[in-house]
N, CA, C and O atoms as a MOPAC input file, in Angstrom:
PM7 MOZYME 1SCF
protein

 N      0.81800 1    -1.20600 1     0.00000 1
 C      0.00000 1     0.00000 1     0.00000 1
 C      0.85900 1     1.26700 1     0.00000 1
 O      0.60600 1     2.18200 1    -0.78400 1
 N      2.21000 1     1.35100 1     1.16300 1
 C      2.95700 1     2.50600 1     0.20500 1
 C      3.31900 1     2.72400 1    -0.52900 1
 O      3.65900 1     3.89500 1    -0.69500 1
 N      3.53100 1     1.73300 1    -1.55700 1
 C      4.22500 1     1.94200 1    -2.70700 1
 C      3.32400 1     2.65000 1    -3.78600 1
 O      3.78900 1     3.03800 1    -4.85700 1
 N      1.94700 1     2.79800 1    -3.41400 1
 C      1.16400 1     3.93000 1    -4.74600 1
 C      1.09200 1     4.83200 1    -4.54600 1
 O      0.48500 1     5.60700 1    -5.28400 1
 N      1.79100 1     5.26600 1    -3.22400 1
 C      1.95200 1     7.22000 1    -2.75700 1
 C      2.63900 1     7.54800 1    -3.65900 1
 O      2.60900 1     8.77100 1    -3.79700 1
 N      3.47500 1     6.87900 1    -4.60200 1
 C      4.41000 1     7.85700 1    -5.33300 1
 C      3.74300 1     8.00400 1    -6.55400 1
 O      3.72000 1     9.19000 1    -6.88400 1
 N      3.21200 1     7.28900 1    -7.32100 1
 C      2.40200 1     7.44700 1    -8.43200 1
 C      1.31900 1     8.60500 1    -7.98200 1
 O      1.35300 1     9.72600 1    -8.48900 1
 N      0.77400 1     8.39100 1    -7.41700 1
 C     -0.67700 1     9.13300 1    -7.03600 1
 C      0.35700 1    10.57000 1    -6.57900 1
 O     -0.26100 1    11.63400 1    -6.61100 1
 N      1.46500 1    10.63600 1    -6.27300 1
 C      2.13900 1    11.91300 1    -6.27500 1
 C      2.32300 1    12.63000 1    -7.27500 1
 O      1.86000 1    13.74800 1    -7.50300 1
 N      3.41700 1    11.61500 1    -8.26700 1
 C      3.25900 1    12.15800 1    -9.54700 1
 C      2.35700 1    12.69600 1   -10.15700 1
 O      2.47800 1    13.82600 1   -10.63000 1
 N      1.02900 1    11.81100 1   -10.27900 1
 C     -0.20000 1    12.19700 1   -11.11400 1
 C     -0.49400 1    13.80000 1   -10.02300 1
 O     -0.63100 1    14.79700 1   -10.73100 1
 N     -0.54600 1    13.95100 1    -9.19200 1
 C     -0.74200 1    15.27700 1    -8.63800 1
 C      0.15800 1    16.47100 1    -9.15300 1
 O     -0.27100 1    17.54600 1    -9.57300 1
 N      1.66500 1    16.03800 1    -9.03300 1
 C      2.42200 1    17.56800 1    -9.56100 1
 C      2.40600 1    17.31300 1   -10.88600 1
 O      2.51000 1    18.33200 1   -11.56800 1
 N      2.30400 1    16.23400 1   -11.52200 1
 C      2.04100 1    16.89400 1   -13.05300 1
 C      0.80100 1    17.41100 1   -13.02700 1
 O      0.94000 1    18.39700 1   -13.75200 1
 N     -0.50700 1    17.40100 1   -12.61500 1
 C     -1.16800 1    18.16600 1   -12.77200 1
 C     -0.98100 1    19.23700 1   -12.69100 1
 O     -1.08800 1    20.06700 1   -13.59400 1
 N     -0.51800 1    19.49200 1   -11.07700 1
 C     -0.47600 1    21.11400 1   -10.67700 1
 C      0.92900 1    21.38000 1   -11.54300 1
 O      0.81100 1    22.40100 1   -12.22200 1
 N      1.83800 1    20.92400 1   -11.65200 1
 C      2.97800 1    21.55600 1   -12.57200 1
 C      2.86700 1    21.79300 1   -14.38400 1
 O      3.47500 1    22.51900 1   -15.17000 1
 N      1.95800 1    20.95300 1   -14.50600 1
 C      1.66400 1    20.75300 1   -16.12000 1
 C      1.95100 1    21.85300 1   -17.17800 1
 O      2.71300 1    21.68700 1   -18.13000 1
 N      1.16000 1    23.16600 1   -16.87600 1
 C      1.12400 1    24.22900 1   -17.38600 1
 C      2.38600 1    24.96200 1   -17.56300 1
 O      2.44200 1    25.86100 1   -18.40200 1
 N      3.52500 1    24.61500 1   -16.75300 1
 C      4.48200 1    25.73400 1   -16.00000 1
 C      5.99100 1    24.49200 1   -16.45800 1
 O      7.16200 1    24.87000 1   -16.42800 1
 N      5.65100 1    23.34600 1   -16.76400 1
 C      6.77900 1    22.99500 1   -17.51900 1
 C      7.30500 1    22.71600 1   -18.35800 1
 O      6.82900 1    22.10300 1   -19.31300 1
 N      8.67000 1    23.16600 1   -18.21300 1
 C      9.32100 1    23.11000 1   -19.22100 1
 C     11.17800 1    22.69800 1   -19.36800 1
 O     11.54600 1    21.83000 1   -18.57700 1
 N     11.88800 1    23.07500 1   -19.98300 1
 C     13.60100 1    22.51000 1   -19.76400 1
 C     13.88500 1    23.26300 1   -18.20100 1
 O     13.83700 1    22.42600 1   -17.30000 1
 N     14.09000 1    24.28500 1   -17.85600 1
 C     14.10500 1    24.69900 1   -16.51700 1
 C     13.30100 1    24.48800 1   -15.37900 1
 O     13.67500 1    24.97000 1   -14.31000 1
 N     11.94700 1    23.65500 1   -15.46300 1
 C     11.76300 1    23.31500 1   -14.06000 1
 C     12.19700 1    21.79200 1   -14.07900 1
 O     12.59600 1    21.11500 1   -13.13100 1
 N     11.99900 1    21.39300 1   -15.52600 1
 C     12.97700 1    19.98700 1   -14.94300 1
 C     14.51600 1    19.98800 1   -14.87000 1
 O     15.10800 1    18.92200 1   -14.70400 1
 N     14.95200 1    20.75200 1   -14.94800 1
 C     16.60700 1    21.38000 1   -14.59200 1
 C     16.47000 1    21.50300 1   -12.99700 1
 O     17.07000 1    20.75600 1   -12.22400 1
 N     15.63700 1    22.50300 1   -12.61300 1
 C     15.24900 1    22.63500 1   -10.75900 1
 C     14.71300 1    21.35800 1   -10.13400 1
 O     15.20900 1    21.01200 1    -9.06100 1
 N     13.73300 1    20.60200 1   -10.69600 1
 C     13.61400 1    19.88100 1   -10.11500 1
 C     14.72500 1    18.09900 1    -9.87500 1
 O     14.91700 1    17.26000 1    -8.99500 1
 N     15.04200 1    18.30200 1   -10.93100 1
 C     16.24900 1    16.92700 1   -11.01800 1
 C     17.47000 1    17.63000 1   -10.30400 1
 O     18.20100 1    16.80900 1    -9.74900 1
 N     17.88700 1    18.98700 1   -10.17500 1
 C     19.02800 1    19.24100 1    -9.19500 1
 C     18.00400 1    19.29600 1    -7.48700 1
 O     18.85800 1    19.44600 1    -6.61400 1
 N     16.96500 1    19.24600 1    -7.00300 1
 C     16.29800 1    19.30900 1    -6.01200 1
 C     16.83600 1    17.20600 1    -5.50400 1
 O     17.58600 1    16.73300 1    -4.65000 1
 N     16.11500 1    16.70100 1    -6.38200 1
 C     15.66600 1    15.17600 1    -6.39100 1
 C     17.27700 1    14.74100 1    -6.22300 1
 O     17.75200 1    14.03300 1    -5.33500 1
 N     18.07000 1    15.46500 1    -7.49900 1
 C     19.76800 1    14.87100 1    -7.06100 1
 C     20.42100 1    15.14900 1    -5.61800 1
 O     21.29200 1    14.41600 1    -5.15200 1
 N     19.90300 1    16.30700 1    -4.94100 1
 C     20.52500 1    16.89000 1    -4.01500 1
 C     20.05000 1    16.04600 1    -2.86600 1
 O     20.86400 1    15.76600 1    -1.98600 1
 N     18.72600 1    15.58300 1    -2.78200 1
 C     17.83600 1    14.72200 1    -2.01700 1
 C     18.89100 1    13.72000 1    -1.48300 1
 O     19.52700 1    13.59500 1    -0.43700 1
 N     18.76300 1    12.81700 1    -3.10100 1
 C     19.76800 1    12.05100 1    -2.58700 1
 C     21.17000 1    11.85100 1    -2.45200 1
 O     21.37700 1    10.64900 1    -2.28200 1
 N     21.82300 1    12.26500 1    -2.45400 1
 C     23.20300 1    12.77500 1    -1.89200 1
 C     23.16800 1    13.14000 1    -0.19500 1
 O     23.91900 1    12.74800 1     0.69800 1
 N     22.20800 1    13.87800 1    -0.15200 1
 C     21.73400 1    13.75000 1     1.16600 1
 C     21.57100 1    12.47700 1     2.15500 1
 O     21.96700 1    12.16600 1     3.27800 1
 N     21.03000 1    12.09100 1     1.45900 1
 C     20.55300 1    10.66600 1     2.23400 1
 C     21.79900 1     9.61700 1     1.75500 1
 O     21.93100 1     8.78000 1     2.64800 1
 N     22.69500 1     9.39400 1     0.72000 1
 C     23.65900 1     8.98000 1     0.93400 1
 C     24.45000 1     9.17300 1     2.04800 1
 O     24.58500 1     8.32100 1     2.92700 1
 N     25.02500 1    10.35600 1     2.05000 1
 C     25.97800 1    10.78000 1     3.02400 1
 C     25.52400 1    10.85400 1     4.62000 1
 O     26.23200 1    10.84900 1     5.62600 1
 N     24.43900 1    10.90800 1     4.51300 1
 C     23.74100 1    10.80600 1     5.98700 1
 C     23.21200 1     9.86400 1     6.16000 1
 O     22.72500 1     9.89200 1     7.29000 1
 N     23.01100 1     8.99700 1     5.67500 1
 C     22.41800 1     7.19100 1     5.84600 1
 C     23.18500 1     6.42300 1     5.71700 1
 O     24.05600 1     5.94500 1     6.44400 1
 N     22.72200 1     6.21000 1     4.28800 1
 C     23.71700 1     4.86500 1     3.68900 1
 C     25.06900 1     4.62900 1     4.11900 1
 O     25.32900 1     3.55500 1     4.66100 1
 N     25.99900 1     5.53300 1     3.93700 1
 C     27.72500 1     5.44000 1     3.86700 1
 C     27.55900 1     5.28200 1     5.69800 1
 O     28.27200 1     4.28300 1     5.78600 1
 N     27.16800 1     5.53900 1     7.03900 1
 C     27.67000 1     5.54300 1     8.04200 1
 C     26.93700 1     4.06000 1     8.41400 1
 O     27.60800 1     3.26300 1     9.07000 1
 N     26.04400 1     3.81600 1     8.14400 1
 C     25.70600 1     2.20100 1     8.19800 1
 C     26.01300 1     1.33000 1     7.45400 1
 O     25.60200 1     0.18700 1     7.65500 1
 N     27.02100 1     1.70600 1     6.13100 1
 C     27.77000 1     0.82800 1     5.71400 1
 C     28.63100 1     0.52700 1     6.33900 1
 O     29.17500 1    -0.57200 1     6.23400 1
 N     29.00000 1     1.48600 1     7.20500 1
 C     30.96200 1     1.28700 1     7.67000 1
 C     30.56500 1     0.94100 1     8.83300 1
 O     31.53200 1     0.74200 1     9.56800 1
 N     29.10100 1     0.70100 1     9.57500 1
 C     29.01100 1     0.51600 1    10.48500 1
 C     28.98000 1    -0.97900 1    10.58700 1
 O     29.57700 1    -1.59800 1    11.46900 1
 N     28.34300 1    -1.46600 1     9.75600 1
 C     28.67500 1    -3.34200 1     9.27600 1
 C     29.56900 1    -3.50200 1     8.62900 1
 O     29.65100 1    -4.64600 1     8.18200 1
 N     30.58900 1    -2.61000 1     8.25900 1
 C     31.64800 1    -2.99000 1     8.00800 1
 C     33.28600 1    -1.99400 1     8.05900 1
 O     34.04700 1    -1.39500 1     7.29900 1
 N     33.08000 1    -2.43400 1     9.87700 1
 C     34.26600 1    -1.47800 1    10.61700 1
 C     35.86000 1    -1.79300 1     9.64300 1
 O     36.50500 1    -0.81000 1     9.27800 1
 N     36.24700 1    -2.89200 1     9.38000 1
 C     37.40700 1    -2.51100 1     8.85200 1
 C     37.44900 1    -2.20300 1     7.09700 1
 O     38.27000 1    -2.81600 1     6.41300 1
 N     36.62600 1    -1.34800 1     6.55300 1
 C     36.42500 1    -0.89400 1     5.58600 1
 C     37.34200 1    -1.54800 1     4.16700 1
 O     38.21700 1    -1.17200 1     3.38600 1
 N     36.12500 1    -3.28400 1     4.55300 1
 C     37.42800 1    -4.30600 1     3.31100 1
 C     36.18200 1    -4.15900 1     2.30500 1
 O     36.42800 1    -4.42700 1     1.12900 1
 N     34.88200 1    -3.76700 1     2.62800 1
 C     34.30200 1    -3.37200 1     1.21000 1
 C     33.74400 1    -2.12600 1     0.70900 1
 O     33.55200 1    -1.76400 1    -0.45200 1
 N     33.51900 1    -1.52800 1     1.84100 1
 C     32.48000 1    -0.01700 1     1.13000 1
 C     32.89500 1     1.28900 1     0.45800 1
 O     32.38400 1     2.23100 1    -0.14800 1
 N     34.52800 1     0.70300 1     1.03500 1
 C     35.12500 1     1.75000 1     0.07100 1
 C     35.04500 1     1.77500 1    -1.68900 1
 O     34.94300 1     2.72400 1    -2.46700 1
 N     35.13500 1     0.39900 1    -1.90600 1
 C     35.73300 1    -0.21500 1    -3.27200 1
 C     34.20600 1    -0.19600 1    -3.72200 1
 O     33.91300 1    -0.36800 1    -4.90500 1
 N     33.44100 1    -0.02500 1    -2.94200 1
 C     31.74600 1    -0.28400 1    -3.75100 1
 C     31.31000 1     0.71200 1    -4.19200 1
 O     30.83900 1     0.81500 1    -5.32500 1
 N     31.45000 1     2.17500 1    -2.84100 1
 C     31.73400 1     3.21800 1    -3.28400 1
 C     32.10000 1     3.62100 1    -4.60200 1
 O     31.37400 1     4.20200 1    -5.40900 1
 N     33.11800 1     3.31700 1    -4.73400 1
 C     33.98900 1     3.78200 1    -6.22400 1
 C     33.72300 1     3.24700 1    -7.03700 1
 O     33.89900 1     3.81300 1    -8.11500 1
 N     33.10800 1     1.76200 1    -7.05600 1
 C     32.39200 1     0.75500 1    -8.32500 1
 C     31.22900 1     1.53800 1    -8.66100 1
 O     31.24200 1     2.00900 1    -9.79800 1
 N     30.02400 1     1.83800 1    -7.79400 1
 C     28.89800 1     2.66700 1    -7.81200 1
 C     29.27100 1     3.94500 1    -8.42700 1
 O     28.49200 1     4.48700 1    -9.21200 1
 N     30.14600 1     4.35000 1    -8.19600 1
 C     30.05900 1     5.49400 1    -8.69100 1
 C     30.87200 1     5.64600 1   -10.34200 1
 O     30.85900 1     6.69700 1   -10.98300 1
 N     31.45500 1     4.52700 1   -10.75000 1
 C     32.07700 1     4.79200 1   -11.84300 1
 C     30.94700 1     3.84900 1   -12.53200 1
 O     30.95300 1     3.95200 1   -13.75900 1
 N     29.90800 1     2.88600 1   -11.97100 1
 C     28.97200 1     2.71700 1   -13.22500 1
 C     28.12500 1     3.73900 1   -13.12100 1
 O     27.31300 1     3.60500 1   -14.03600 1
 N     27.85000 1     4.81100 1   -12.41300 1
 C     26.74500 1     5.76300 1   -12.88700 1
 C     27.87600 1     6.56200 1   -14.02600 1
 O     27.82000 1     6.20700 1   -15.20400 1
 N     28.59200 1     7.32800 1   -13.73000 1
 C     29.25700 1     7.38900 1   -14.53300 1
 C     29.13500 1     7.41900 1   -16.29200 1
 O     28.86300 1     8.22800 1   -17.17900 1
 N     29.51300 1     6.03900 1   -16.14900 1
 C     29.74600 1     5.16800 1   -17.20000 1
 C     28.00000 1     5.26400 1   -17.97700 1
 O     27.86000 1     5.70100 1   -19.11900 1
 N     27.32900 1     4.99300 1   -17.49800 1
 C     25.95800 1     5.04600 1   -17.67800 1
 C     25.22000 1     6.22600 1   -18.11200 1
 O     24.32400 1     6.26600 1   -18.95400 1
 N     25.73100 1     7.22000 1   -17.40100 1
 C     25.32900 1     8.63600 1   -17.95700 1
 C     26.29100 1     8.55400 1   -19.47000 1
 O     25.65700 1     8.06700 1   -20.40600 1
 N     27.45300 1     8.89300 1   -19.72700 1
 C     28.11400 1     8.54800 1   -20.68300 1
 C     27.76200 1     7.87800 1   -21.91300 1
 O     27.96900 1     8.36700 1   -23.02400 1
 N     27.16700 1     6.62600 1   -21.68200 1
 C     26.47200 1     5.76300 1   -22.59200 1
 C     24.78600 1     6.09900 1   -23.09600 1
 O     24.02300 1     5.49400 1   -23.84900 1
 N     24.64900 1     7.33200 1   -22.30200 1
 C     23.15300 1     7.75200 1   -22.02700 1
 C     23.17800 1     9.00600 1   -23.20300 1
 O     22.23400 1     9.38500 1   -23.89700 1
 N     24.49300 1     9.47800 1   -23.18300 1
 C     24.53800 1    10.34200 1   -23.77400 1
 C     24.36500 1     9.85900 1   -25.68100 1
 O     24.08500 1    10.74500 1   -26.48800 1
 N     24.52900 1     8.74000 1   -26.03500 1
 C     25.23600 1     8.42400 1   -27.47000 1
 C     23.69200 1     7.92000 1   -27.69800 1
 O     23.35200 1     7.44300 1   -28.78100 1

């Protein structure tokens, strides 16, 4: 049952946003949504990673895997 709050969200701000978008509010809103999560990376995820795993033999290297397939992905997103 939570999982249709987000649809039934969507269908709401595209309504109320419908009229009013365009390349710049989805520019504001995808740097809002990116910033979100970065947030919640750095304040969630990464300190309960290292927290199951005190001598840091994986989250570093996952870290850097994760982040070179987004990367890589945007890159390939582009062609």
């Amino acid at each position: 049952m939570s999982g249709i709050s987000e649809p039934i969200g969507a269908g709401m701000g595209w309504l109320i946003l419908s009229n009013v978008m365009d390349d710049n509010v989805y520019g504001y809103l995808f740097g809002m949504v990116g910033g979100i999560m970065v947030w919640i990376v750095i304040k969630e995820l990464l300190p309960t990673a290292y927290r199951y795993d005190p001598n840091d033999k994986v989250t570093t290297y996952s870290v850097v895997v994760g982040m070179g397939i987004m990367a890589l992905s945007l890159v390939m997103f582009m062609f």
